[in-house]
C-alpha positions as protocol buffer text, in pm:
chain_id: "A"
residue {
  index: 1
  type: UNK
  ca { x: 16175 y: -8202 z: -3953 }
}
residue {
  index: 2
  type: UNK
  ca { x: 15873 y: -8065 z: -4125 }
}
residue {
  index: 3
  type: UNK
  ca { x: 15588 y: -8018 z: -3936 }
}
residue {
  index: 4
  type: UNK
  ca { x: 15227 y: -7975 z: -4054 }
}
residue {
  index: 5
  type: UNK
  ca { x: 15177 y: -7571 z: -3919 }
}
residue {
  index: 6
  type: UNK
  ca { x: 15448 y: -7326 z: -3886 }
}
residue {
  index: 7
  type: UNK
  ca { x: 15673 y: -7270 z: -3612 }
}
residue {
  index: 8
  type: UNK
  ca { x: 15669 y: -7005 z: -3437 }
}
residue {
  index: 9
  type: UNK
  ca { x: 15886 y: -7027 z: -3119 }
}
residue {
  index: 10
  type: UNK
  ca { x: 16104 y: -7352 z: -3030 }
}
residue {
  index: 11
  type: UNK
  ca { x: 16281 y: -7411 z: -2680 }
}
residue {
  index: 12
  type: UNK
  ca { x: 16515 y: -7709 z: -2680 }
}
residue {
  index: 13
  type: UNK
  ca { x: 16560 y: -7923 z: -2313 }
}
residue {
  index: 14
  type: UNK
  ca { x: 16742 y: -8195 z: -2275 }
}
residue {
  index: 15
  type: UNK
  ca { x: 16696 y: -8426 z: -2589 }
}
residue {
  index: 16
  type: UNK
  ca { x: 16402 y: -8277 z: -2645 }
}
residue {
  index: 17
  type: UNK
  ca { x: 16288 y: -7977 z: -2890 }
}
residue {
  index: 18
  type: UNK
  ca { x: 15930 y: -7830 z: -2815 }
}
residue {
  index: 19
  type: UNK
  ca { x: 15790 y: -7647 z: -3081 }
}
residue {
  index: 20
  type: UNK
  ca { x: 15498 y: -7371 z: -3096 }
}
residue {
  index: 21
  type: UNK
  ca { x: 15347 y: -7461 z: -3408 }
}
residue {
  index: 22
  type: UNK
  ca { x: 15056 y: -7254 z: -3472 }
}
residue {
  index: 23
  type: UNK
  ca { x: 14733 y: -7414 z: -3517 }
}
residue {
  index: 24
  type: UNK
  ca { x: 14906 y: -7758 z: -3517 }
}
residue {
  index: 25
  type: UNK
  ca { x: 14936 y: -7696 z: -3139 }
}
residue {
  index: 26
  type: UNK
  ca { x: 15200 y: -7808 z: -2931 }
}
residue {
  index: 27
  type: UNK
  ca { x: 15515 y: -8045 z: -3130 }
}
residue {
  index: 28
  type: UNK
  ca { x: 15722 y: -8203 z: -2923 }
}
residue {
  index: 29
  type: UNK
  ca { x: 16070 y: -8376 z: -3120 }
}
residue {
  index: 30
  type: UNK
  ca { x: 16332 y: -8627 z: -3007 }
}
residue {
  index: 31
  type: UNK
  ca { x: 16668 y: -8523 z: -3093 }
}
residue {
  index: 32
  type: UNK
  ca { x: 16884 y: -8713 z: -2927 }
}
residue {
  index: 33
  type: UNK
  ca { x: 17027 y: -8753 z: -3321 }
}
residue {
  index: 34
  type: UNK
  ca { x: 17003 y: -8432 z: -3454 }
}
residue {
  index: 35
  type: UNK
  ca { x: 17049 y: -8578 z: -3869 }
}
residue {
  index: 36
  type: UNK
  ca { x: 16714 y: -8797 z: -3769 }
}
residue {
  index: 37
  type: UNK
  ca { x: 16469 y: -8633 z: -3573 }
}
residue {
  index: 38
  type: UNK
  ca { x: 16132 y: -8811 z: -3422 }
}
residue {
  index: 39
  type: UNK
  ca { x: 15841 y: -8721 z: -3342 }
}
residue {
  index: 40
  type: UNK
  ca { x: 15727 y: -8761 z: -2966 }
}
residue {
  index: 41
  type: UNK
  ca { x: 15414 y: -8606 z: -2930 }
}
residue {
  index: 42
  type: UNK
  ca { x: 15158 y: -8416 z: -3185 }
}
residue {
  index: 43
  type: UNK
  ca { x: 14902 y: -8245 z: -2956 }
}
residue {
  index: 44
  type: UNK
  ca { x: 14624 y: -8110 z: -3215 }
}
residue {
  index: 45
  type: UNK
  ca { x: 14386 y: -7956 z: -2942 }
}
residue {
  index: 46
  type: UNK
  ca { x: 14472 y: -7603 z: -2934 }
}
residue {
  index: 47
  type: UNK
  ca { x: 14646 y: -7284 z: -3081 }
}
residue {
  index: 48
  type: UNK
  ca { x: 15013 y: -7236 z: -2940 }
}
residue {
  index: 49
  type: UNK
  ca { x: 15213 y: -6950 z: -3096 }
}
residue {
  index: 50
  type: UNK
  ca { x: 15478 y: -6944 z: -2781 }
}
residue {
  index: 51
  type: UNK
  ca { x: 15615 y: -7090 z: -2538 }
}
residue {
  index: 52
  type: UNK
  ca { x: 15848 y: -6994 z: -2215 }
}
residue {
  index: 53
  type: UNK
  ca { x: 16079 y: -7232 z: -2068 }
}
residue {
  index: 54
  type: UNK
  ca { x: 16118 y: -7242 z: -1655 }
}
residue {
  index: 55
  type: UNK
  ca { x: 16382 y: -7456 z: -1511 }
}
């Protein structure tokens, strides 16, 4: 899936990939069927260059 910034980190949970996408902010991806990806959520309102994963 192409998103509109750049990735910069991506932790995966569940059927769910979260991606650090710059200044895009925060991507969050169904992929529950990896050959078709969706998009979930877009969240536009800040800068996110990482992210750390707690269980």
């Amino acid at each position: 899936m192409d998103t509109d910034g750049y990735a910069w980190d991506v932790q995966v949970s569940g059927n769910y990939a979260y991606i650090a996408d710059g200044g895009n902010g925060l991507v969050i991806v169904d992929i529950t069927d990896p050959t078709n990806p969706e998009l979930v959520a877009d969240m536009l309102w800040f800068t996110l260059f990482g992210l750390h994963y707690m269980e």
